[in-house]
C-alpha positions as CSV (number, residue, x, y, z in Angstrom):
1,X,-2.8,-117.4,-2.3
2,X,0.9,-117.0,-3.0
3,X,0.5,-114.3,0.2
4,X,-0.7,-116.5,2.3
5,X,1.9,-119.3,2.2
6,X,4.6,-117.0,2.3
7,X,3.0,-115.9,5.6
8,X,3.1,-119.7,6.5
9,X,6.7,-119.7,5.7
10,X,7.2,-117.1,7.5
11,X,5.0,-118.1,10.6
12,X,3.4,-115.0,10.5
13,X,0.1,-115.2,12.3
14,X,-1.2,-111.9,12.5
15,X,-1.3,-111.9,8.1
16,X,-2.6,-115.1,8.3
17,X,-5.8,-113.8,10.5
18,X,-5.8,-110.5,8.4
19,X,-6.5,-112.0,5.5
20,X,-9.0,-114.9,6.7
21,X,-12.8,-114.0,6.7
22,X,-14.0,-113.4,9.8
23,X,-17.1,-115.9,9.4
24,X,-14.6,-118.9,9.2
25,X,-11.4,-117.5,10.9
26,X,-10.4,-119.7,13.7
27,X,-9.9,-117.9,17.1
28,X,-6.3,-119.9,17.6
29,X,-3.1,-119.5,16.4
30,X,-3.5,-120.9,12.7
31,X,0.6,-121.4,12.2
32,X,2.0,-125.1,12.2
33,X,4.6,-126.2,14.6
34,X,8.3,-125.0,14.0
35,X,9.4,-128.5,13.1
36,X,7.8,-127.9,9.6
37,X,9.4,-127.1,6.9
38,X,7.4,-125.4,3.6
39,X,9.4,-126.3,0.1
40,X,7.3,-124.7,-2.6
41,X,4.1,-123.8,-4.2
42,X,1.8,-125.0,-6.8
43,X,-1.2,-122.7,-7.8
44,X,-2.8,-125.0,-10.1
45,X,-6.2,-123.2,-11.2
46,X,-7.2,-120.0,-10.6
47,X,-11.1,-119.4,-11.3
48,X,-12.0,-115.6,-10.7
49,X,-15.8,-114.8,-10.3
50,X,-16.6,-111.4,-9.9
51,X,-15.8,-110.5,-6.1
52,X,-15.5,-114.3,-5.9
53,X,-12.8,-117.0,-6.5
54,X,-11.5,-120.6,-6.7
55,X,-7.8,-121.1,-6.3
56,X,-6.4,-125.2,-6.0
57,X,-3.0,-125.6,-5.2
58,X,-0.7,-128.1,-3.9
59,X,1.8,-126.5,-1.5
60,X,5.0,-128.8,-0.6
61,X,6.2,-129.4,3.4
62,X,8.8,-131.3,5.2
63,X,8.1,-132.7,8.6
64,X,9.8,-135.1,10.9
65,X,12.3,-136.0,7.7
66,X,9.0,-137.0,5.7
67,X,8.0,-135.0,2.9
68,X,4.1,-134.0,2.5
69,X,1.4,-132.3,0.0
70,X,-1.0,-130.0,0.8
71,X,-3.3,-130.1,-2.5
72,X,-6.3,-128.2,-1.7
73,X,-9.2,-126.0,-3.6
74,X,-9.5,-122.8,-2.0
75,X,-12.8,-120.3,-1.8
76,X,-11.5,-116.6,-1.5
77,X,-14.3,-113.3,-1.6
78,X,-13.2,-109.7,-1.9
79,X,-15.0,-107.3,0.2
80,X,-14.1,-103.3,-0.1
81,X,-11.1,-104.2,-2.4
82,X,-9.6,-107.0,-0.3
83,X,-9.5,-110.6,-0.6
84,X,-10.3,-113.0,2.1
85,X,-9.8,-116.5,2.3
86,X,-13.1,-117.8,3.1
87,X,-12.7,-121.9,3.3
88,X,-11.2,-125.2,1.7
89,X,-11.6,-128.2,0.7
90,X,-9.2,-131.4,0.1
91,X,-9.5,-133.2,-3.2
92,X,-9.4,-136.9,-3.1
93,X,-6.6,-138.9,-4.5
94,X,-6.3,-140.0,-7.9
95,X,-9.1,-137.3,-8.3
């Protein structure tokens, strides 16, 4: 996890899609305009399960002067040794 938002700090596409499952990798570019700005991390469960895993975070942004949260639960699988970001979902609020 900590990876892959250093790769969307760094606008780095080709680890983004690298790391990303191929059953739910998008064919497009996956990194967000240059007028965002990333300001930190929060990995707030990690929930390994044999070549499975659950990460949630809440990963910080800037854009357009207005400050954002990206709090989402995360389903990663490892296949021969690597770890792939599979899909996510968005918690509610107040949830």
């Amino acid at each position: 996890m900590r990876s892959r938002y250093t790769a969307y700090v760094l606008r780095d596409d080709a680890y983004l899609k690298a790391t990303w499952h191929p059953s739910t990798r998008p064919a497009d570019n996956l990194v967000a305009d240059e007028g965002l700005k990333w300001l930190g991390l929060e990995v707030r469960r990690h929930v390994p399960d044999g070549d499975r895993a659950t990460v949630e975070f809440v990963a910080r942004c800037k854009s357009g002067g207005r400050a954002q949260r990206l709090h989402e639960v995360s389903s990663f699988v490892r296949e021969d040794g690597r770890w792939y970001y599979v899909d996510g979902s968005f918690p509610e609020k107040g949830g």
